[in-house]
N, C-alpha and C positions, 0 to 999 in steps of 0.2 A: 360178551360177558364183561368186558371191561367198557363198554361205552363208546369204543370207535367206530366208527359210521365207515360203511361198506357200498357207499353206490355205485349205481352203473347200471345196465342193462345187458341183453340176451341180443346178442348180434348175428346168429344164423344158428338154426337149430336141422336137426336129421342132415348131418353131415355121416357120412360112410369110411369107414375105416377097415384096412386090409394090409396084411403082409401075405406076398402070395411069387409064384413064381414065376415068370415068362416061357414062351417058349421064342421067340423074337424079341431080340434085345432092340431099343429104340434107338433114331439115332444121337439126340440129345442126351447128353448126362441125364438133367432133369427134364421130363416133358409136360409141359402145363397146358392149358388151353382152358378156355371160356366160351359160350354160346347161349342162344336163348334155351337150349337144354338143360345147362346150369355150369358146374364148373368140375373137371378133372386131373389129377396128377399123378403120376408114377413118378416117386423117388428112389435110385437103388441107395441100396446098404449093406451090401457085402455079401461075399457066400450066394450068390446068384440070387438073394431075395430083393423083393420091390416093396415100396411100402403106396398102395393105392390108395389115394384121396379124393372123394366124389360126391358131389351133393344136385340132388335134382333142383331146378328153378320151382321156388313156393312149396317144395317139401315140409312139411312144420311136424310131422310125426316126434312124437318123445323119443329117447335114447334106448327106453327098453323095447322099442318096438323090434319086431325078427330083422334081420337083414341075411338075404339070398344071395349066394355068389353070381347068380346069374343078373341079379338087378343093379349088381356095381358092374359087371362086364358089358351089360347092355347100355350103363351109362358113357365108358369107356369107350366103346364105337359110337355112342350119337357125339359124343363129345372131342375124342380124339380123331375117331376115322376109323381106332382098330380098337381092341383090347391084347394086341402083340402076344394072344395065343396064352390067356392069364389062366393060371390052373393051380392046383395045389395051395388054397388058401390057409396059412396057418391059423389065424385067427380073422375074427369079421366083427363089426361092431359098428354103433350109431350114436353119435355125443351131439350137445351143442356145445358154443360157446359163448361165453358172457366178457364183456368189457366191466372193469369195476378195480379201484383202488382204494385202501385203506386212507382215509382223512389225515391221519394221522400215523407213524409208525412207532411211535412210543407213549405208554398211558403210565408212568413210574415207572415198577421194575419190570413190564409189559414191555418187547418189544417186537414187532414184525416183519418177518419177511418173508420171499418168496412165494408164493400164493396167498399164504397168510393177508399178505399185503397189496394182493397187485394178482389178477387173472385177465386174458386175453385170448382173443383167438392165437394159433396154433402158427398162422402162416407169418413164415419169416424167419419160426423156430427162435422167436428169444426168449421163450419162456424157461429153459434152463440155464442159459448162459447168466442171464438176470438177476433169479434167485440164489445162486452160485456166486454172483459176483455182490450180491446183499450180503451173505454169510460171509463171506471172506473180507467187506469193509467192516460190517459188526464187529466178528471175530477178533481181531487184536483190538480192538478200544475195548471190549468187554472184559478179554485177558488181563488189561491194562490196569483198569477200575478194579475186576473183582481182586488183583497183586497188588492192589494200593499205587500203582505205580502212576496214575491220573486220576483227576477229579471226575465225578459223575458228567458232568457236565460235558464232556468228552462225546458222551454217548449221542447228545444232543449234534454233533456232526453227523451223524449217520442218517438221521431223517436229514437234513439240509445237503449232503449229497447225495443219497438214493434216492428220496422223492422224488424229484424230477426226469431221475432216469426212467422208473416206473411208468411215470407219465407220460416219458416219449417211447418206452415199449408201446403204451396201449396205441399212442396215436400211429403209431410205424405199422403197427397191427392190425390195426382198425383199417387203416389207408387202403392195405396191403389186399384185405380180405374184403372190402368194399369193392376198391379197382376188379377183382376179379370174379366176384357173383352177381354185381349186378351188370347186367345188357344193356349197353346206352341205346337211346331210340335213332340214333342218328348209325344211319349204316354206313359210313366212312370211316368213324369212330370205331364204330364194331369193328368192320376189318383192319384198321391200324392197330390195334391192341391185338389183336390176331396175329399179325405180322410181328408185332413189338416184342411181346413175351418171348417166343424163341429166337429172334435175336438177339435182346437181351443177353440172355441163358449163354452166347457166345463170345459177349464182348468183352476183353480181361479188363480193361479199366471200369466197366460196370460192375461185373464182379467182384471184384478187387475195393470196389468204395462202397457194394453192398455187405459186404464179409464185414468188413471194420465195424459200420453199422449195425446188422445182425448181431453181430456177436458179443458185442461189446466192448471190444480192444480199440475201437478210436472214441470211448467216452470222455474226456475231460471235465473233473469236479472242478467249481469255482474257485476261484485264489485271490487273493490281495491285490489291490488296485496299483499297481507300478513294478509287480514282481516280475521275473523273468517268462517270457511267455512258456517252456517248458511247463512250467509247475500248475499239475492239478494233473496233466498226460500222464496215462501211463508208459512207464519206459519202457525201451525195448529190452530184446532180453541178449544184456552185453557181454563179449567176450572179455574172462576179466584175466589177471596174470596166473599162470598155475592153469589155465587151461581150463578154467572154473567155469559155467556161466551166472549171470547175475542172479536169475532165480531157483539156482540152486541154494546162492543162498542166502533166499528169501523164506527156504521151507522152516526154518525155525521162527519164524514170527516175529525175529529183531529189525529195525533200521536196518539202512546199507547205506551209508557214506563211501562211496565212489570216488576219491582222490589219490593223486601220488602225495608218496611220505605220508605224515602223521597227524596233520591239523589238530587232533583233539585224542582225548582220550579215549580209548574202546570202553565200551561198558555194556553193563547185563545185558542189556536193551539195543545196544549200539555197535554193530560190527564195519571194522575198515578195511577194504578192499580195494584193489590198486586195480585201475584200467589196463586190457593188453592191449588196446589198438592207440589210434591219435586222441581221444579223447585230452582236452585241454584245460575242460573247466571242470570242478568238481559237483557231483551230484548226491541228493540227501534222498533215498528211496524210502515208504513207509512200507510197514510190512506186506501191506497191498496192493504191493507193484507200482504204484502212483507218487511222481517228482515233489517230496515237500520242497523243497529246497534245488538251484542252482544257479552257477554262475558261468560267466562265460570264462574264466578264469581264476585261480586263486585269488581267496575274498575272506580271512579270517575272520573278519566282523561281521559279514554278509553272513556265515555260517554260524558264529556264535550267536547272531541275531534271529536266525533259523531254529538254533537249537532251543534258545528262549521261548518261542512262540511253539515250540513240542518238547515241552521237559519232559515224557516218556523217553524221549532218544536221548537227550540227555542225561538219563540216570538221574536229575535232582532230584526226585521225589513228586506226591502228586500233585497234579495240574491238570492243563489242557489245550489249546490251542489258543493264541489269541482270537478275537471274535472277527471274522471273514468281513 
């Protein structure tokens, strides 16, 4: 309706969808596997249910087609070995999914996110965290703009750091949901990816660098060419004095300048907050969790020069970020 271009493509179609409930719990958290069958998974999610995900190899059938609880269980045995005794499906279903991001995420006062802007396969699960973390960078620059409190232009960071991100959901996606539907022809290949996925699934540093990934809490937006390598990270969430933690309070939408004593003045936009632990250097938090600003120690200028290039935190009136 507004003119932004939407490409991309249909990446695996008549995938199978299920919440249903075991009578044999597996012995992996999650269990995956792939074969020339096509591909299966049982994830749980609480309250003894499983959420089952199964696609036969070359199924192309549409989404409205019927789906049978016996024809996802029968995929479960060629594919896992068992269907771990599935019964009691709460619901059943058949989707595809498509690769495709919005060209652009702003046409004037048009802007998008979350699907609006960006759709992907399902595997990896960062299709919510993504859109979530779209709204919440939008969110206070728009606050900001529509309070007078920044220049429109402001807005224009939001495509310059989401875009990219979108784009490394689909390829994380894409990667993810390729590795595992299609069967290499090479049978060494096949069974090391056999072997590899439940491995995987047990190794905490894999884990652990896939979560960050996934989820979205190790993205870093671009910064200025010689600034502290913190800034663009988002921070963790700090023990502050008072027994507070940081993104408590982050829930009102202001800055968080992270220093001992007083460097600058508090304002509508700008709240200060004292470190409880060793913290040494002070840190300039945006409302989005993300380091505008830090030093490795007390740096008045460094900060006032910070607050220049975000007069939102600064209370001066509107602006916008210097240009990255």
């Amino acid at each position: 309706m507004v003119g932004i271009g939407f490409p991309g493509r249909s990446v695996v179609r008549s995938v199978m969808l299920a919440d249903v409930r075991l009578a044999r719990i597996p012995v992996d958290a999650v269990t995956t596997h792939s074969n020339a069958h096509g591909f299966a998974s049982l994830v749980p999610f609480g309250d003894g249910w499983y959420r089952a995900i199964g696609w036969v190899a070359g199924d192309e059938r549409p989404d409205d087609a019927p789906v049978a609880a016996e024809e996802l269980s029968a995929l479960l045995r060629r594919v896992l070995g068992s269907d771990y005794g599935m019964h009691d499906p709460r619901w059943i279903s058949r989707f595809h999914s498509d690769e495709r991001q919005a060209v652009r995420y702003r046409e004037g006062r048009v802007l998008l996110a979350g699907d609006a802007a960006h759709v992907h396969s399902p595997a990896g699960g960062m299709g919510m965290n993504t859109g979530l973390q779209d709204a919440v960078n939008l969110g206070w620059k728009l606050a900001a703009v529509v309070q007078g409190r920044a220049g429109r232009t402001l807005l224009d960071s939001y495509e310059r750091e989401r875009h990219p991100v979108g784009r490394q959901a689909l390829r994380v996606s894409g990667a993810i949901t390729r590795g595992v539907l299609r069967s290499p022809r090479n049978g060494l290949v096949r069974a090391l990816r056999g072997v590899g996925l439940p491995v995987a699934n047990r190794l905490n540093s894999f884990t652990a660098t896939g979560e960050r990934l996934l989820s979205g809490v190790g993205i870093a937006y671009p910064a200025p060419r010689g600034c502290h390598p913190l800034v663009g990270r988002r921070a963790p969430d700090l023990r502050l004095s008072g027994g507070r933690r940081l993104y408590e309070e982050l829930r009102d939408g202001r800055f968080v300048l992270v220093a001992r004593g007083r460097p600058v003045p508090e304002t509508e936009w700008l709240r200060l907050v004292a470190p409880a632990g060793s913290l040494t250097g002070p840190l300039l938090i945006r409302p989005d969790g993300h380091i505008a600003w830090a030093a490795d120690a007390p740096d008045p200028e460094g900060l006032r020069a910070a607050l220049g290039r975000w007069p939102v935190a600064a209370g001066t009136g509107a602006g916008a970020p210097a240009a990255r």
